[in-house]
N, C-alpha and C positions, 0 to 999 in steps of 0.2 A: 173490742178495742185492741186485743191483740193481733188479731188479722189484718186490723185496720193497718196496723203500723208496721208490720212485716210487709205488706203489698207495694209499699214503693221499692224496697230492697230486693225484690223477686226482679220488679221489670227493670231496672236498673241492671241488677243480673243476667235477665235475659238478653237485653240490649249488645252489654257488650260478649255476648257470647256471639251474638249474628255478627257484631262489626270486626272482632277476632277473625270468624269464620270467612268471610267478607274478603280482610288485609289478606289472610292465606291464602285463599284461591287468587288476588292479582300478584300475590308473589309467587306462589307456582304457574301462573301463567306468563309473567313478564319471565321469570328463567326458563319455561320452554321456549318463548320466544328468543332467547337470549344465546339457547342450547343447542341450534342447529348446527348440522352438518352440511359441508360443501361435497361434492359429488367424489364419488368412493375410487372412481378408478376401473375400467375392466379390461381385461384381457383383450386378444386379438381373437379372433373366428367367435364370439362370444355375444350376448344379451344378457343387458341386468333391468330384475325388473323391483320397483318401488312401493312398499303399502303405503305411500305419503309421497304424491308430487313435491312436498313444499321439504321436503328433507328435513322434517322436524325431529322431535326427541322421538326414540323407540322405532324409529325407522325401520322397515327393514329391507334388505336389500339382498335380492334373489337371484343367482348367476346358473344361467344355462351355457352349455355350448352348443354350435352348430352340428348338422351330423357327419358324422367321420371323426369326430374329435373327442377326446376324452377330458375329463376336468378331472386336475388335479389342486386341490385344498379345497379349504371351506366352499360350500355351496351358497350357504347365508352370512349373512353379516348384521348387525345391530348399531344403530346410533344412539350415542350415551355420551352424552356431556359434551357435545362437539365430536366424539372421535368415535371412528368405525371400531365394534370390536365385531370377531378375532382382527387382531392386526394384519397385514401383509393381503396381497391381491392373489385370488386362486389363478390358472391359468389352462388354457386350452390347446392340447398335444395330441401329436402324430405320433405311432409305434412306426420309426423308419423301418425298423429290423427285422419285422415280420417280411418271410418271401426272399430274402435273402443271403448273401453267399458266406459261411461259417466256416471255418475252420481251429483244429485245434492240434497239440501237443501228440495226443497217443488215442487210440479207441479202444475203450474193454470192453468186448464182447459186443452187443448191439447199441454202445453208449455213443451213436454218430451226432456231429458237432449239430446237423440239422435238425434235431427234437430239441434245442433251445431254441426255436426259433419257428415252431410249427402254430400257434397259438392254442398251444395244450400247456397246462400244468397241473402239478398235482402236490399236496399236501405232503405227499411223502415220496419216498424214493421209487421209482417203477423207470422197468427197463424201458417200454413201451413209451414212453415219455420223457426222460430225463437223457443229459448224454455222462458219458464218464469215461474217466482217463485213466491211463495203468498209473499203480503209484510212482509220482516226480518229486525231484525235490524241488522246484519251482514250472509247477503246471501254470497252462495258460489256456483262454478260448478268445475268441476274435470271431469277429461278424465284417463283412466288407457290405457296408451299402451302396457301392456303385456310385456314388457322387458325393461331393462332401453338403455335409449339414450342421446348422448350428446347434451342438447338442447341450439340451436343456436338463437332464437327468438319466440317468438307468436306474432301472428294477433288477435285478436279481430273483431269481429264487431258487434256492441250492435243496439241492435233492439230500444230499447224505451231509451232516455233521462233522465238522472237521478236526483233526489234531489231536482228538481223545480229551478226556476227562479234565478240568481246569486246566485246558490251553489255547490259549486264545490264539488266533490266526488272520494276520494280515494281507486283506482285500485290496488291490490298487485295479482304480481304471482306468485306461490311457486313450485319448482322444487325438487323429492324426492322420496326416497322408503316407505318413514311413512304412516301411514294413512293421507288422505289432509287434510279429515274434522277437524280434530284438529290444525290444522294450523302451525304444528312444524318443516313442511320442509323446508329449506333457503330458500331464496327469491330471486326472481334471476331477478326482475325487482319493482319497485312501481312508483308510476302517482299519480300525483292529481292535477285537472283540471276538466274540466267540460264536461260531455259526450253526444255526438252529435249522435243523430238519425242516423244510416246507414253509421256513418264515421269509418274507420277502425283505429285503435289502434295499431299503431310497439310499443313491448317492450322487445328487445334484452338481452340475458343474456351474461354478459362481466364479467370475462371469461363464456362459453359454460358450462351450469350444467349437473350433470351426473344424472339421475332418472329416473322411469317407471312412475311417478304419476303427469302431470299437473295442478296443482288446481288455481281457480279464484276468489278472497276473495274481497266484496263488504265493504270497511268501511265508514257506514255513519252514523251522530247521529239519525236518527230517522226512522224505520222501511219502508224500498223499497225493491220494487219488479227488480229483476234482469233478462234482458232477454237478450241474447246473439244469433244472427243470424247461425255466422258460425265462430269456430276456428281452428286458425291452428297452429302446433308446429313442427315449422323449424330446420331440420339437416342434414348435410353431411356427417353423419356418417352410412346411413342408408344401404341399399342392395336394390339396386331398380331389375325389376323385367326384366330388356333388360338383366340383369348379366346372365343369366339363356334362353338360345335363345331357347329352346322349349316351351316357355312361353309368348312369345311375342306377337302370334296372336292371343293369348285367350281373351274370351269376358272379358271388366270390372267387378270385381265381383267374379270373377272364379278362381284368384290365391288370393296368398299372401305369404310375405317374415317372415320370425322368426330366429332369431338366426344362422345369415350365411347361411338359406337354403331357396327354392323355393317350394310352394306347388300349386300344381294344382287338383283342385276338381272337380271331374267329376261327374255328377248327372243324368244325360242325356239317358247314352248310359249304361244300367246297364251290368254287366260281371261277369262270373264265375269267384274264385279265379285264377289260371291259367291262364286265361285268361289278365284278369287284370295286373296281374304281369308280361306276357309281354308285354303289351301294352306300361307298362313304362320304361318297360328295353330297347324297340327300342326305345326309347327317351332320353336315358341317364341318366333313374332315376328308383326309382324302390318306393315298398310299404312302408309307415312306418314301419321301422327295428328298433324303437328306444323307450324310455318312461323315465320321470321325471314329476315332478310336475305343472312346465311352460310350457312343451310340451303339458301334460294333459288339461290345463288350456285353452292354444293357440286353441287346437282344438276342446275343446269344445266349446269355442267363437265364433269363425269361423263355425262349426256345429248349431248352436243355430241361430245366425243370419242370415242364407239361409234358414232355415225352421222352422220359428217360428210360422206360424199359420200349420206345416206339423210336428210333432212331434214321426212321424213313420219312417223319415229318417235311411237305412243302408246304412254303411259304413265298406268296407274288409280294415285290418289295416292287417301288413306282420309280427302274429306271430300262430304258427302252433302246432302241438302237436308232442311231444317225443314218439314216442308209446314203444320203447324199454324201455327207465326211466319212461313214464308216468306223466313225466313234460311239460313245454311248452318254446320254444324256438324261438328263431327270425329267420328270412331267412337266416341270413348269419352266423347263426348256435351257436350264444352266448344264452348260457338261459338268460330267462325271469326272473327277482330278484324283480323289481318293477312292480308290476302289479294295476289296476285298476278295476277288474272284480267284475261284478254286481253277489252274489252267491243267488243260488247256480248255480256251473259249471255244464252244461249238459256234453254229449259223443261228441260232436261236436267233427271235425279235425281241426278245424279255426276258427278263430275269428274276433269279427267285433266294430266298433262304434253303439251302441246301441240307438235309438232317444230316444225308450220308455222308458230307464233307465237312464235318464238323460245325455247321451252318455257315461255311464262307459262299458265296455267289457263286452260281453258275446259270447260263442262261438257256432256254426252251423255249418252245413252243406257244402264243400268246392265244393257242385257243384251248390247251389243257386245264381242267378244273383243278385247283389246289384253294388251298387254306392263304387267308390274306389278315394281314396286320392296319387297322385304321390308325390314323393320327390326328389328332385335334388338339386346339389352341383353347384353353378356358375361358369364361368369357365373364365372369368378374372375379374380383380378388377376395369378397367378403371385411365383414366390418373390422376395421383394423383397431390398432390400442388405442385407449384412452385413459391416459396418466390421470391421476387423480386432482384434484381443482382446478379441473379445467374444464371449456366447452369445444365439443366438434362441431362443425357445419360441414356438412357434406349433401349434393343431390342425391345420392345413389351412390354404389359402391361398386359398378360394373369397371370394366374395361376403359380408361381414357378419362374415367372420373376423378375431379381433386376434390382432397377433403382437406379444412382449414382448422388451425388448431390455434384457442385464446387461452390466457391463464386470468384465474380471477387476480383478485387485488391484492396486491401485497408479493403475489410470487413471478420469478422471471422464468419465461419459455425459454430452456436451456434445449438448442436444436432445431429441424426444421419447422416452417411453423406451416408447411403447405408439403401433402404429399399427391403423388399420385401413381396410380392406377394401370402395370405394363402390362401390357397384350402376356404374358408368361403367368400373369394370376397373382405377381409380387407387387408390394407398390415400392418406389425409385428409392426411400429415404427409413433409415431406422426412427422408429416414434421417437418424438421430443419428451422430454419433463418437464411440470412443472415445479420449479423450487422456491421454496417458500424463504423470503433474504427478509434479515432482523438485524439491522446495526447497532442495536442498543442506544438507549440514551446519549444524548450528544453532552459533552465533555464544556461545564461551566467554566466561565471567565472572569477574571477579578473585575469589576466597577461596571457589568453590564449582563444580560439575561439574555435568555431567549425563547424562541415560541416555536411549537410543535404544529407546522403546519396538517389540519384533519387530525389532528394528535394520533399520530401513526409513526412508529421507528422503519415502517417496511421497504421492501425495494421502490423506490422512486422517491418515496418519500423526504417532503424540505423540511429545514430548520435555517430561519433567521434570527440571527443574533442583533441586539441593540445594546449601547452603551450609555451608562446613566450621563446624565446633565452633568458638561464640564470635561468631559471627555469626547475622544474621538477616534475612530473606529481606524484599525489599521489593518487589511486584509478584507477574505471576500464576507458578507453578511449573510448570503446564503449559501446553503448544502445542501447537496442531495444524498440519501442513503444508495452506495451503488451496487455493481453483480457481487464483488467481495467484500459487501456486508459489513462496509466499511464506509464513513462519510466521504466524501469526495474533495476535502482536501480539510487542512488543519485548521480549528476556530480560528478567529479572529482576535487580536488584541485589541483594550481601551487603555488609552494613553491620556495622560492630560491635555487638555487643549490648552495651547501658548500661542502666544500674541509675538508679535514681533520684539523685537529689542526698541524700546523709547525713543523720540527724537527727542535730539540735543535742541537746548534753547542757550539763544546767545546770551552773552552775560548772564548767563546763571547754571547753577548744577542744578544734580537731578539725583533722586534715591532711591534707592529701593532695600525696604525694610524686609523684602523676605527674601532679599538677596536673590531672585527668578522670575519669570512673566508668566510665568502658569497662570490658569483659569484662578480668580478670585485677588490676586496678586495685584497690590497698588503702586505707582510711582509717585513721591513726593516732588514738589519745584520748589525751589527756592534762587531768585535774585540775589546778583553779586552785590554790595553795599553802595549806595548810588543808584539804585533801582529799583524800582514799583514792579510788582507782579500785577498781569495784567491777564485774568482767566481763572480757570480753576486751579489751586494749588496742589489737587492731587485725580488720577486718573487711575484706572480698575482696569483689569482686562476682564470680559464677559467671556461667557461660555461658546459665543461662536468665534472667537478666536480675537475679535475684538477691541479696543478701549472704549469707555464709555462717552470719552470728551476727545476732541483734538488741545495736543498741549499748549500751556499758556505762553506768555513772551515777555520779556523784558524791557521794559521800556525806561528810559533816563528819567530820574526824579530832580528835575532844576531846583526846587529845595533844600535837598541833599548835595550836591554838587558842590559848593564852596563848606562844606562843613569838613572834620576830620573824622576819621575814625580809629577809638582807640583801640588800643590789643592789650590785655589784662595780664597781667604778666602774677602766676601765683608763686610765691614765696616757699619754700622749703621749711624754715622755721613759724611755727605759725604765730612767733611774737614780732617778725620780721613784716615793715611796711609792705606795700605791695609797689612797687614802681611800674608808672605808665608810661610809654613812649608813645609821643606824637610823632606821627609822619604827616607831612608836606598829601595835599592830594592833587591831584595830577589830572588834566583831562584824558580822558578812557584810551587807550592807545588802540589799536585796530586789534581782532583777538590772534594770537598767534595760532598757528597751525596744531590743531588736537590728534588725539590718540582714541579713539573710541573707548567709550566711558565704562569703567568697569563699577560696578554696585556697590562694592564697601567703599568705605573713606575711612581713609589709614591716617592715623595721627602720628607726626614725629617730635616728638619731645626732644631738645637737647638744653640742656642745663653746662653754661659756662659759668667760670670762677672770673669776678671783676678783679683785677690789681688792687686797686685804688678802691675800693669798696668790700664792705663785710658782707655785706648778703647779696643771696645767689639768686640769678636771676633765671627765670624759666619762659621760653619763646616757645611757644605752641602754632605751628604751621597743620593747617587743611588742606588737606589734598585731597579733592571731590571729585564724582565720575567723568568731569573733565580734564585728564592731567593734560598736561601743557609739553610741547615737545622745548625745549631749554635751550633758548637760541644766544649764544654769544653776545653780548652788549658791552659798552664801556661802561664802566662802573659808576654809579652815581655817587656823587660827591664821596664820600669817606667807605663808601662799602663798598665789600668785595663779593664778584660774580659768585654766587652760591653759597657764600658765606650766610651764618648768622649771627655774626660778627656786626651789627647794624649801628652808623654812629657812636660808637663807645668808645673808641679808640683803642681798640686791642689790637693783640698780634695778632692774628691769626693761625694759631695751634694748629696749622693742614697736620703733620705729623702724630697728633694726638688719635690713638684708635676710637675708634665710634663703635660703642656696643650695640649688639642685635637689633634691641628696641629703640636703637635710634638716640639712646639718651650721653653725651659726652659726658665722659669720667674729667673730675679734676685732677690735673697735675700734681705731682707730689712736689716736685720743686725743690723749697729749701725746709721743707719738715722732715724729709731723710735723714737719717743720722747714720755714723759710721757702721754699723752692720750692714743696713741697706743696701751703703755704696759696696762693701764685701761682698755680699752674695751679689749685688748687680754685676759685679767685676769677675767675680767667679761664673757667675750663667754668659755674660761673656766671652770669656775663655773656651767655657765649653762651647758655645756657638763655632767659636775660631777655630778647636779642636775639631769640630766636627765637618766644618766645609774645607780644613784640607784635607782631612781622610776623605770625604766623597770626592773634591779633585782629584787625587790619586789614584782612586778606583776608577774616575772615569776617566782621566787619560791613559792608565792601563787599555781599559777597555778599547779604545778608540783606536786604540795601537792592536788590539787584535782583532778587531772584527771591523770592517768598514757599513756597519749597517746602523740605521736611525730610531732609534729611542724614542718613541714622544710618548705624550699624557702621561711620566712618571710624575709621582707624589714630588713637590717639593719641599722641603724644610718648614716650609710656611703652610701648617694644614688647613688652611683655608682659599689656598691660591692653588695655579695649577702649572707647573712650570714643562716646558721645553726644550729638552738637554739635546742637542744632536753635537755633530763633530766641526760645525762652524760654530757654534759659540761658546761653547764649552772655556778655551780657553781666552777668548778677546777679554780687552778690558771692560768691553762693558755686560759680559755676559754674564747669567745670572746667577751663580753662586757669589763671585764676585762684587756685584751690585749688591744683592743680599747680604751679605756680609758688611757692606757699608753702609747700608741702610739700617742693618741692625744694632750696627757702632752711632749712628746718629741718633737714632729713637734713646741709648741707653744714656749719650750725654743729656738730650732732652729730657727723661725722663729724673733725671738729676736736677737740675733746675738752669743749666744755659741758659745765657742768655742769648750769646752768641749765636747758641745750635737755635733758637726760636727767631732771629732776627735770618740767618739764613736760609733759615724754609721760607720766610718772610719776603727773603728778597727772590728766592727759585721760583715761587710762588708769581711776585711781579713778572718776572720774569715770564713765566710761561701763561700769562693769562689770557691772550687770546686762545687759550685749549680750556673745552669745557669739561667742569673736575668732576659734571658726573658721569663720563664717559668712562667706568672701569675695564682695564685690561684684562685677559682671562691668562696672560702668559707672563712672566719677567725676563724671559732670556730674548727678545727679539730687539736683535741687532741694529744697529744704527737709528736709535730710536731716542731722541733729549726727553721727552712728555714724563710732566713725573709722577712714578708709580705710586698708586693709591693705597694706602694699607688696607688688608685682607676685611679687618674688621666694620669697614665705611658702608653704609646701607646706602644703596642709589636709587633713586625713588623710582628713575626712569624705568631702570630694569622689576621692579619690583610693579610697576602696573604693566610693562610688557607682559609680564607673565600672566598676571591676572585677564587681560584683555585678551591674549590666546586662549588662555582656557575659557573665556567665556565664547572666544568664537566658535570654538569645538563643540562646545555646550548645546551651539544653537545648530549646529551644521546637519547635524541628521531629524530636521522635523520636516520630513515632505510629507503628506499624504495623499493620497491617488482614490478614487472611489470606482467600484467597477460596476458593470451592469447587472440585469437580473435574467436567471433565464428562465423559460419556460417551456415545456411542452405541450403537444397536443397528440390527439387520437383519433383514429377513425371510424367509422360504424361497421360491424361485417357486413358484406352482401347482403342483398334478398335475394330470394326465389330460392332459398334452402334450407335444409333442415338442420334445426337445432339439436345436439344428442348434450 
């Protein structure tokens, strides 16, 4: 029984131990598949080779070079987690410096400058091998390689220890066409540290320096001897000598490269002119057809250093005599311009490398046997770089062959993306990179998102942004990540979407409770009284910019037509009746000329004091998004134009200030009592006090300066007056005027009757002028219209303002939509090889 019941708990166990086992092995295999590497990168003259085509995890990646070349770093490489370790690309180098021309500071004893340069060294100091210099106190050695080369590093290796015991000694190597010994060519590496008997010295020049001249400048403070086993100065710029395949099985010694070509020197097997010339035309080359300066130089080097204790060496060079002109001309039939001949010129038909004349020309005999120099042209250039994540296509790597160069995804070919192949063995164009571009996440926008097209940040890569419902897009929607790893221009903004400003409907206004037409935002209608609304009473703007209705219209209601309508007049005491006034109703007059309808409706309250009656009565005027332009009329029966003075038979208080809100103070009249009138009488005075002292200061003024004053403050800090030198002193200028004006307000404000019966009559008087025209000046001259006191609210101006600002409101919503773009790509060729 107890086995019985342990046996489902076993297989249950084993179970999930397979389906554990199971999950693990497709999670280690979906991350090696996840883990690979893109292609590692190889040098130039070089092959790498793969334990895994498919460049998966554990990779490994095997770098040989061609022969003639030497590899410098890692030989192998390892794929791990995406990335090549060791990091960095080995590379494949030429010793320019072996074979050529050294010199240096001083010689001790048999330490000559050419045992760094023999390809011998040695672990420690020996005569036989190393060079060395009498003690200096800034020694130096130099190598001249006869043309310049991009140099990619020197080796060192120092024969004796320098400086003595804890002192370290600063190493500089200078890269250059200048003389070395002077020390003015850049520097293309320095050291300071301390130098070990027979240990070699890497000093890499980053970037690669261009020069013929390497020099090795010893800085120590106190005079040492310098000795140097063996150097070498590394490049893969050079022409090695497999380029050139009739040259390959020659002894050590016996060739050497110059300027794109291959020279083979033969000493051996001596040959008549003729002879010689075709010995190396069945090889693909023929006799020196050519001369310059370097050329001259090259091969007197190379002549000098095969037969330095033999100084009788000839040598047939391929130029001939003109016997027709009596000049001398090369094999392939160009004259001769630069010559080098030792004179004088014999009758000779040919000509040779001379030992006894220091190898300058002189000509002989074309049927004597001597020693002859070939020349050849290489005839491929070898497999050139390949930057890392990228692909080559190339045929063949020969002479006149192009190779084409793609970067995977994500990274941009920075440089040529097609080289090829010159008759000299170089190809036209330095290799390209590939660089890998990551503009990061694209930069969120208020009220819209966006989408990561392929969800990739890398080079090419889009982002189109959207704006939620209700908005709308202003700028471009799409971007591309570009070469500076940056989007290709600034998101976009989402703005609200707005509908145009509401059409007006005749006889009636119009509202709008959120005071804007934005997306969601409603307009109320409302009919004048005497009129049926005919449609919807209220409209929405939608989200494409929209309303949802066209607006309704007013149509006459002939029910309404002969009725009155009353105006509710609320009382101030609330035990005070309410009095109603009927008005007479009027067939509809045509509508007068509008002002574009601004959104609020401003209420003006003004509260007048009846004579003849105890309670006050309160006249409430609407003024709706249609204000009316206030066109001059004769007055209808007892009222007056602008007044709200309606049938009552009042005076018309014009003189009385109208507070802010619109609402008229009552007169104090005859509830003053003698204090009152005192202080009235005294701030009068001061008033008088004050507008002769500013007369006086400005007719001072006027009398000394003949220049024009305006927008000063006037006395009245709510107006704006203008003082110049014509009206300052008229009678009707405006201190003047002010000052009687402020003499009349103070009788008025006493209780005249008088002062209220002649505003009354200025008033008749001037009533073809409309009183809510207010001035913005008091001093302009010959002007009767009478000035409005500072405190009077004028409606007109007070929706001007609002209607401007709402024009402005609306004046910047254009939007513009642009297009979208796209690229495309093309397939490489066939009929070539993929590396």
């Amino acid at each position: 029984m107890t086995c019985r019941g342990r046996q489902p708990f076993g297989v249950v166990l084993r179970v999930l131990v397979v389906l554990c086992g199971c999950l693990f092995l497709f999670e280690h295999t979906q991350a090696q598949e996840g883990r690979s590497c893109s292609y590692p990168g190889s040098p130039a003259h070089s092959s790498v080779h793969f334990s895994d085509d498919n460049l998966g995890p554990e990779t490994v990646a095997t770098y040989t070079c061609e022969n003639g070349f030497e590899l410098l770093g890692p030989s192998r490489r390892v794929c791990e987690n995406g990335v090549w370790l060791p990091e960095g690309i080995p590379f494949c180098v030429l010793n320019v410096a072996a074979g050529k021309a050294p010199m240096q500071v001083s010689i001790q004893g048999t330490g000559i400058p050419q045992k760094a340069i023999d390809a011998s060294t040695s672990a420690f100091f020996n005569s036989e091998t190393c060079t060395l210099t009498k003690p200096e106190k800034a020694p130096w050695w130099y190598v001249n390689l006869l043309e310049p080369y991009m140099v990619q590093l020197v080796r060192l290796d120092f024969g004796k220890p320098c400086c003595g015991a804890n002192k370290p000694a600063t190493v500089v190597v200078r890269v250059g066409n200048n003389r070395p010994d002077l020390g003015i060519n850049p520097v293309c590496n320095r050291f300071t540290g301390f130098l070990e008997e027979g240990q070699p010295l890497f000093l890499p020049c980053n970037p690669p320096m261009p020069g013929a001249f390497v020099s090795v400048h010893l800085e120590v403070p106190v005079a040492t001897q310098l000795s140097i086993c063996e150097a070498f100065v590394y490049t893969d710029q050079a022409l090695p000598i497999e380029r050139c395949p009739y040259l390959r099985n020659q002894p050590l010694g016996t060739v050497a490269t110059y300027n794109g070509k291959c020279y083979g020197f033969y000493n051996e097997q001596p040959l008549k002119f003729l002879d010689a010339l075709q010995y190396c035309k069945k090889r693909g080359g023929t006799l020196i057809d050519e001369s310059n300066p370097a050329l001259q130089g090259f091969i007197s080097w190379e002549l000098w250093r095969r037969h330095r204790s033999d100084s009788k060496g000839q040598y047939w060079m391929g130029a001939i005599r003109n016997k027709q002109l009596g000049g001398w001309q090369w094999l392939k039939g160009d004259e001769v311009t630069l010559s080098f001949w030792n004179s004088p010129v014999g009758n000779g038909d040919c000509a040779r490398y001379d030992g006894t004349k220091g190898w300058l020309w002189s000509d002989t005999d074309c049927s004597m046997r001597l020693n002859f120099i070939c020349q050849y042209q290489p005839v491929a250039c070898g497999r050139p770089e390949q930057p890392p994540n990228s692909t080559m296509i190339a045929r063949d790597f020969n002479v006149s062959s192009i190779v084409e160069y793609a970067c995977d995804e994500g990274h941009l070919l920075v440089g040529p993306s097609t080289r090829t192949c010159l008759e000299t063995g170089f190809y036209n164009e330095f290799p390209p990179v590939c660089k890998r571009i990551q503009c990061g996440y694209p930069a969120d926008i208020p009220n819209g998102d966006y989408t990561l097209v392929n969800d990739s940040v890398g080079y090419l890569s889009r982002v189109i942004y959207s704006c939620d419902d209700g908005f709308e897009m202003v700028g471009r929607a799409q971007l591309a990540c570009d070469i500076d790893e940056r989007w290709n221009g600034p998101p976009p903004r989402c703005e609200p979407v707005q509908c145009e400003p509401p059409l007006e409907i005749t006889n009636g206004i119009l509202q709008l409770p959120n005071n804007d037409t934005y997306y969601g935002s409603t307009v109320n209608y409302i009919c004048n009284p005497g009129y049926k609304l005919v449609g919807p009473n209220k409209i929405t703007c939608m989200a494409n910019g929209q309303y949802d209705s066209f607006p309704p219209s007013c149509e006459e209601d002939p029910a309404l037509t002969s009725t009155t309508q009353e105006v509710t007049k609320a009382t101030r005491p609330p035990t005070v009746p309410t009095t109603t006034i009927r008005t007479r109703t009027r067939t509809p007059r045509p509508p007068p000329t509008t002002i574009k309808a601004s959104n609020d409706v401003i209420r003006l309250t003004s509260r007048t004091r009846k004579p003849s009656s105890t309670s006050a009565t309160t006249t409430t005027v609407e003024i709706t998004d249609r204000p009316s332009i206030i066109i001059a009329a004769h007055p209808q029966d007892n009222e007056i134009a602008g007044s709200s003075n309606i049938q009552h038979g009042e005076s018309p208080n014009v003189n009385i200030p109208l507070s802010i809100d619109g609402e008229r103070r009552e007169p104090f009249g005859a509830r003053l009592n003698v204090g009152a009138i005192i202080a009235l009488g005294a701030f009068g005075a001061f008033i008088f006090l004050a507008a002769i002292i500013t007369t006086v200061v400005i007719l001072v003024r006027r009398n000394r300066s003949a220049k024009h004053y305006r927008h000063r403050a006037s006395p009245d800090c709510n107006t704006v007056a203008s003082f110049d030198s014509s009206s300052s002193g008229s009678g009707n200028g405006g201190l003047n005027r002010y000052y009687r004006q402020a003499w009349q307000n103070l009788h008025e404000s006493a209780g005249s009757k008088s002062g209220l019966k002649a505003s009354a009559a200025r008033t008749n008087h001037q009533g073809n002028h409309s009183p809510l025209r207010r001035k913005e000046t008091l001093d302009e001259p010959m002007r009767t219209e009478r000035q409005r006191d500072a405190s009077e609210m004028v409606v007109n101006e007070a929706y001007g303002a609002k209607v401007a600002e709402r024009k402005r409101h609306h004046h910047h919503h254009h939007h513009h939509k642009e297009g979208r773009e796209w690229g495309a790509s093309r397939p490489p060729p066939g009929g070539h090889k993929r590396y």
